[in-house]
MARVEXDREN-918807 format. One line per field, with one value per residue (C-alpha): y, z, x; chain; residue in one letter. Coordinates in steps of 0.2 Angstrom, whole numbers, plus 5000, padded with zeros to 4 digits. Example, Ala and Ser with C-alpha at 12.3 -4.5 7.8 and 13.67 -1.06 7.14 Angstrom:
// MARVEXDREN-918807
y <- [4978, 4995];
z <- [5039, 5036];
x <- [5062, 5068];
nuba <- [A, A];
lovex <- [a, s];
//
This chain:
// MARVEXDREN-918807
y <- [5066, 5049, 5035, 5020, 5006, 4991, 4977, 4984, 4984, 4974, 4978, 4983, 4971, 4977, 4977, 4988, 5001, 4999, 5003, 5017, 5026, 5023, 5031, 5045, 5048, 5049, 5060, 5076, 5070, 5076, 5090, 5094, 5090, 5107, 5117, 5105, 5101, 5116, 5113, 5094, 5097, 5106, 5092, 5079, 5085, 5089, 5071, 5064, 5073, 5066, 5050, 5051, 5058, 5043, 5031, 5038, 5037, 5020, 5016, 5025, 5020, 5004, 5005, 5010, 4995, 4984, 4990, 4995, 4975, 4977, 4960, 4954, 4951, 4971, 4979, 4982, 4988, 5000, 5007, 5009, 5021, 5028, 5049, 5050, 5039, 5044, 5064, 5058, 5043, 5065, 5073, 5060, 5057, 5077, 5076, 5063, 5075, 5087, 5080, 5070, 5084, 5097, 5083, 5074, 5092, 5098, 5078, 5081, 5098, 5092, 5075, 5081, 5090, 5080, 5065, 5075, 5083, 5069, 5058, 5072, 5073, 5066, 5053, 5046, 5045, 5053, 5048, 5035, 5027, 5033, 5024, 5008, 5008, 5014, 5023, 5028, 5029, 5027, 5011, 5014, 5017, 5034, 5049, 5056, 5073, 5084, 5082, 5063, 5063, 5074, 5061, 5048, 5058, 5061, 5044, 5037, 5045, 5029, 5016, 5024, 5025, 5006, 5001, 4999, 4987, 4997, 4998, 4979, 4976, 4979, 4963, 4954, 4947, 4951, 4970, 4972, 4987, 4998, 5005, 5022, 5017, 5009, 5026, 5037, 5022, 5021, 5006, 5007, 4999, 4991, 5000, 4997, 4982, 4963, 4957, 4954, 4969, 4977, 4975, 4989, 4990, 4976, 4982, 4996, 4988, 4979, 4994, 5001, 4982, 4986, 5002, 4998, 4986, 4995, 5009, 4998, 4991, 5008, 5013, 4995, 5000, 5016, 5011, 4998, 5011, 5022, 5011, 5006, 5023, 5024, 5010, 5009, 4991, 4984];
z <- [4807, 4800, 4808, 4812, 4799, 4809, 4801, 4804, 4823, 4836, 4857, 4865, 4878, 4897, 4898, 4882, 4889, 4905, 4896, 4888, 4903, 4913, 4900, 4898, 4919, 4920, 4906, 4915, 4931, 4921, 4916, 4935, 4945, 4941, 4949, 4964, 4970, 4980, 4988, 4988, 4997, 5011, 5012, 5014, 5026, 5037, 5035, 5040, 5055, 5061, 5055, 5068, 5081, 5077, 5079, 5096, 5104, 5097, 5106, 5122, 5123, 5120, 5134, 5146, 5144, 5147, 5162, 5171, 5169, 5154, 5149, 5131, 5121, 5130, 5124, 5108, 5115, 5126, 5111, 5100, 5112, 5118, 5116, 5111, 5097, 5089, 5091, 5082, 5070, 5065, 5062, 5049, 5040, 5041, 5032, 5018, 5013, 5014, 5001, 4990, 4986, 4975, 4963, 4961, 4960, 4946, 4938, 4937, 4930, 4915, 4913, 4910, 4894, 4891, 4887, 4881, 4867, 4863, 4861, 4851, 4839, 4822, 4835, 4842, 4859, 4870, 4867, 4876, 4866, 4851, 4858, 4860, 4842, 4851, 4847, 4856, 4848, 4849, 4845, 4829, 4827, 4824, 4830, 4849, 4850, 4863, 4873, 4872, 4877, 4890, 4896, 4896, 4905, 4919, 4921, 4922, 4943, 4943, 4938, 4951, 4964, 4962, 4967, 4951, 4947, 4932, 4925, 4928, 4917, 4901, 4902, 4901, 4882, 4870, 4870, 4886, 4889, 4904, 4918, 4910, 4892, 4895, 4904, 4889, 4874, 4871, 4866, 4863, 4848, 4845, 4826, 4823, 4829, 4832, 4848, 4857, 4866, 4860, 4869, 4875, 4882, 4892, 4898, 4905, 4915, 4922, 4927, 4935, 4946, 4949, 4955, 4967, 4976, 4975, 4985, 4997, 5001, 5004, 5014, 5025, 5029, 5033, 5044, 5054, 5055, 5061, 5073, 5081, 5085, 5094, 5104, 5115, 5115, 5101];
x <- [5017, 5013, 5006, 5014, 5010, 5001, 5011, 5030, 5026, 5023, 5020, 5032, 5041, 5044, 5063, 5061, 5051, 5061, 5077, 5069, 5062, 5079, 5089, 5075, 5077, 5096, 5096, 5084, 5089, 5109, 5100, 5090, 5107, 5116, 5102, 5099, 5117, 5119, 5104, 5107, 5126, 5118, 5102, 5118, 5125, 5112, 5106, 5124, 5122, 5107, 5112, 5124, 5113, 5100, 5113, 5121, 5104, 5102, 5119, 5116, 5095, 5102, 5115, 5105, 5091, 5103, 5111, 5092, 5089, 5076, 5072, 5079, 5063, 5058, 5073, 5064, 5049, 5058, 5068, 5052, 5046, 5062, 5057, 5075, 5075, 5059, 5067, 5082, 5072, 5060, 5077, 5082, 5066, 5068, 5084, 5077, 5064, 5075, 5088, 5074, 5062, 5073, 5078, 5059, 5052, 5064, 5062, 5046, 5044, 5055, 5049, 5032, 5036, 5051, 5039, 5023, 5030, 5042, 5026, 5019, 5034, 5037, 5047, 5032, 5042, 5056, 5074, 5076, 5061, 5066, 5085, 5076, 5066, 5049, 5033, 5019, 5002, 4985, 4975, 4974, 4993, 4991, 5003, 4997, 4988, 4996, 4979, 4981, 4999, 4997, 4985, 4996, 5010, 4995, 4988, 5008, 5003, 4992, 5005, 5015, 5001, 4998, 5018, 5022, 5009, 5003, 5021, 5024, 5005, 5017, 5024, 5008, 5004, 4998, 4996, 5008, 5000, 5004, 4988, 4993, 4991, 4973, 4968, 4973, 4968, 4988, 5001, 5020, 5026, 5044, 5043, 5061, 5075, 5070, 5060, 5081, 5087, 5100, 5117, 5120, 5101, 5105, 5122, 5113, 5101, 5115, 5125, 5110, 5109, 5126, 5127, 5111, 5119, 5135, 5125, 5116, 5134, 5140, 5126, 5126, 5146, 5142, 5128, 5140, 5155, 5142, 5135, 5152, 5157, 5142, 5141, 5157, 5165, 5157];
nuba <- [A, A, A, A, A, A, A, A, A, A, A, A, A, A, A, A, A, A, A, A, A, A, A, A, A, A, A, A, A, A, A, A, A, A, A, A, A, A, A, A, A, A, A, A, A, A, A, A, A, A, A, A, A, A, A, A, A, A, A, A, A, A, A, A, A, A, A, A, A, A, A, A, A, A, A, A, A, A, A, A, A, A, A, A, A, A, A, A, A, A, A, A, A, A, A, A, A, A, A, A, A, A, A, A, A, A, A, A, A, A, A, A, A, A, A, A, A, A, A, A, A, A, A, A, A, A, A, A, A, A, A, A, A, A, A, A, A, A, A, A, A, A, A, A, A, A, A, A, A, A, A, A, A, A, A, A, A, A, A, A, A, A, A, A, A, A, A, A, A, A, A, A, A, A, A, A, A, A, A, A, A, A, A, A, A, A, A, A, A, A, A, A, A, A, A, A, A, A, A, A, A, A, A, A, A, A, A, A, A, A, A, A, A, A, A, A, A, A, A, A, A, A, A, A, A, A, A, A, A, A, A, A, A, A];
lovex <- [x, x, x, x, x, x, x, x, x, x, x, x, x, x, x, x, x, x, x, x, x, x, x, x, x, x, x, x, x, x, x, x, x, x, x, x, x, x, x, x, x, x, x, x, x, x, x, x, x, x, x, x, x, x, x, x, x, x, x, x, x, x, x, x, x, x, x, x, x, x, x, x, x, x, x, x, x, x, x, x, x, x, x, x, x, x, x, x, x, x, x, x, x, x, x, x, x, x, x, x, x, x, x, x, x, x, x, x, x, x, x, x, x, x, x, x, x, x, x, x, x, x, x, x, x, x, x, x, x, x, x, x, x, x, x, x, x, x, x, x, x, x, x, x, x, x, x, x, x, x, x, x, x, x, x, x, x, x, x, x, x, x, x, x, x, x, x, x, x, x, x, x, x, x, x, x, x, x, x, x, x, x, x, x, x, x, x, x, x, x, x, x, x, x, x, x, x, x, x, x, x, x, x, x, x, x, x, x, x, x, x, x, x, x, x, x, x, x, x, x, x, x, x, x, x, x, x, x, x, x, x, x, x, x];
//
């Protein structure tokens, strides 16, 4: 492998290496979705149900504060510690686990050498680096051991840890180096393309804005229609 020549690169920007990593997850969580969906069909519905049942006892705890007299400002107070709604509030946080831990347990068994071989490669990177004109090395520019990209891999747990405040250190000049890449004596290099993400990069970040609030919409209109069929006259 050769090393990246110091003055045809320059640090990588943020919205770079976020396009990069985004692509990279969609692509293994393609790859993880075939194995988990049976499982993940089952999780759903399991969750829908005690959606329902949360809801119902919301509506019928609800209900009956109101008509024992509970002041307003204590109808809160008497829901929060309503043994009805915290059995229902377990079964759904029951059901979340449930439906999250197949896909971030295959995600993560894939990632790992998805990314650390991809680093370790003639590529410099994974992909969706490689997409984005990207390469990982160490301070001297030179390609990653497999030691030293494993490395990176494991300290990306801190920048996770730390809400993402170890991702968002990329974005500060001049090295815009991430928590993970001062841990394993890393940088990510824009080795190829201009400082201007491509068009396509940025129509992807987009469809991913998109498709959030897309899914908080769904999720709010579920919730409401929910909600109505469980609370009579509302």
């Amino acid at each position: 492998m050769s090393a990246t020549r110091p003055g045809s690169a320059a640090p990588a920007g943020f919205w770079h290496r976020y396009a990069a990593w985004s692509l990279d997850a969609a692509l293994v969580m393609l790859l993880v979705l075939p194995f988990a969906w049976p499982g993940l069909q089952v999780a759903w519905r399991a969750l829908g149900t005690a959606t329902k049942d949360l809801v119902a006892s919301v509506g019928t705890a609800l209900a009956d504060a109101m008509m024992g007299g509970v002041p307003l400002p204590g109808i809160f107070d008497e829901l929060l510690h309503d043994p009805r709604l915290l059995q229902a509030a377990t079964g759904v946080q029951a059901g979340l686990w449930q439906l999250a831990w197949p896909p971030l347990l295959g995600y993560a068994l894939l990632a790992a050498p998805w990314h650390v071989l991809g680093e370790h490669s003639r590529w410099q990177g994974s992909i969706g680096k490689r997409a984005l004109g990207l390469a990982v090395t160490d301070l001297a520019d030179r390609p990653l051991s497999l030691a030293r990209a494993a490395l990176r891999h494991m300290a990306g747990l801190l920048s996770w840890l730390t809400l993402n405040l170890g991702h968002a250190m990329a974005a500060v000049p001049p090295r815009k180096r991430a928590l993970h890449d001062l841990v394993a004596g890393t940088h990510v290099l824009r080795v190829r393309g201009d400082a201007r993400m491509p068009g396509w990069a940025r129509a992807w970040i987009v469809l991913q804005l998109l498709a959030m609030v897309g899914l908080w919409a769904w999720l709010m209109l579920r919730y409401i229609a929910a909600l109505e069929a469980g609370i009579p006259g509302l």
